[in-house]
Structure formats: structure tokens, C-alpha cells
C-alpha angles and dihedrals in degrees: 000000000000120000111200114208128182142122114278113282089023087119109255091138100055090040097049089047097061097035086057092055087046100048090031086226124123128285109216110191117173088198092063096044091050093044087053091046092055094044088055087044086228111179081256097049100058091047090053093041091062093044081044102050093057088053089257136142123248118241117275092235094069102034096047078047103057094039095055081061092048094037092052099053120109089240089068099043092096093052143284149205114254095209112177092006139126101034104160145031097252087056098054087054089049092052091039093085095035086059087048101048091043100045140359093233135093115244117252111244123212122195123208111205130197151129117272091227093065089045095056085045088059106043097049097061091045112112141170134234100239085209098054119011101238118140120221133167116235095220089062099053133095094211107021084199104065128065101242083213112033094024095230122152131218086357093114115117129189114236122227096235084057087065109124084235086048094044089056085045092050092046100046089054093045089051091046091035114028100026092066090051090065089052077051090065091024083085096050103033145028100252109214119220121205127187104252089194106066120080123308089244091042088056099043094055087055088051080048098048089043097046089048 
């Protein structure tokens, strides 16, 4: 069980998704679910989209939810990455018992660590492909005109929660809301903090070295 932890934009994502491919175990990213939600306008969906939209995090009650369901699937009984969960406190205490009830061992917990003033560099310049939903960030592509997966050109949009207002939103509440999660497991595991700042690949062999 690997919890990934890190501000928003500190590259968790990216990083889950590659370690999940490597280790052939689950990504779970609350972001993806939601975002899905919200493309299908489930019921859940348009109440997250208006909490999302103003860089806020949706109530405990509906994520722990949502991710018990997810947790407790087979697909996940040989392992998985948490990506965007726990939050808050009050989550931490919500996924505590569902750890418990699906291994003995304690989670591994990874740290992303990096300045806020990066992080607002590379979210504002994050969009989306309006015709297929793929994020990108402008400052990584060759032809910042052009979709690298559906091929599409001057189809990039630019999301309201990648706003710069939103982005500091989005950080202070990660810092008063998020921060205070990793003392929670400070106290059960040794929490492992990696430099979000060097290369993907860079990154992704210190995941590796500390998951072997």
C-alpha cells in the first residue's frame, strides 16, 4: 500500500501513474474519479465540480466514501497507489480502519516536496485538450499547439481551477489542511520525502529505491 502525498502540481499524478505500470498494482486518483464523475454529471459529480472550481476540497463524507468502494475492490487486494487522499485529518481517520481491514501493514508513504513558487509556475501554464481530455503542461511540448494523444490542434484550454488566484487557494488550503495529515502518520511511519523538483525519471528511481 503506497500513499502518495504532495501540494498540488508537485507531481503525484505523473509519478503514481508510472510507479503503477512499474509495480502492476492500481493507481487510485481521487482527481480522476471526480473528473469522471463530473464528465458523466453524476449527482456526485455536480456537487464536486462547484467545491472544485473554487480550488476547494470536497467533504470527507463523500470522498472516504467513494474511495471504501474503490479500496475494497479485488483489483486492489494485491496493492495499490492512494493518490489525492487522505486530505484531512478527518480523512486519515475515515481510511485508517479500511487499511487495516484490508492488510497488516502500514501503508508506505511517499512525500513530494517542493516551493510553492515552482508549483504556481507549473500549473499555470497546465491545460486540457477540449477534445479529449488529456492534460498537458505547455512548458513540456514540443508544439504547444498540437494534443501529443488525440492529435488535435488549438483545441487546449486552460481549467478554472488552473487559474494563478485558484492555484494559491488551492495551496493554502493544502499547507492548513493537508500538511497536518503527514504529522498524523509521522507517528506511525516513517514518511519518505522526495525532492519534487528534480527530473520525472529522477524522481521515479527514488520511489523505486524506497518501495524495494
Amino acid at each position: 500500500m503506497l500513499i502518495f502525498f504532495g501540494a498540488p502540481g508537485a507531481g503525484k499524478g505523473t509519478q503514481a501513474k508510472i510507479v503503477s505500470k512499474k509495480l502492476n498494482i492500481p493507481h487510485i486518483s481521487t482527481g480522476d474519479i471526480l473528473r469522471e464523475a463530473i464528465r458523466k454529471k453524476t449527482d456526485l459529480g455536480m456537487a464536486a465540480k462547484d467545491i472544485m472550481d473554487k480550488g476547494n476540497l470536497v467533504p470527507d463524507e463523500l470522498m472516504g466514501e467513494l474511495i471504501a468502494r474503490v479500496l475494497l475492490d479485488k483489483r486492489c487486494s494485491k496493492g495499490f497507489i492512494l493518490d489525492g487522499f487522505p486530505r484531512t485529518l478527518n480523512q486519515a481517520h475515515i481510511l485508517q480502519p479500511i487499511l487495516e481491514h484490508i492488510s497488516k501493514s502500514k501503508p508506505l508513504i511517499i512525500n513530494l516536496v517542493i516551493d510553492d513558487e515552482i508549483i504556481i509556475k507549473r500549473l499555470s501554464q497546465r491545460r486540457e485538450c477540449s477534445a479529449c481530455g488529456n492534460i498537458v503542461n505547455l512548458n513540456y511540448l514540443a508544439d504547444a499547439t498540437k494534443c501529443p494523444v488525440c492529435g488535435s490542434r488549438n483545441t487546449f484550454i486552460k481549467r478554472k481551477d488552473d487559474e494563478e488566484e485558484v492555484i494559491k487557494n488551492r495551496l493554502d488550503v493544502f499547507h492548513t489542511t493537508t500538511e497536518p495529515v503527514l504529522d498524523f502518520y509521522r507517528k506511525q511511519v516513517k514518511i519518505n520525502n522526495i525532492d519534487a523538483s528534480l527530473s520525472v525519471e529522477e524522481i521515479t528511481a527514488k520511489i523505486l529505491d524506497v518501495v524495494s
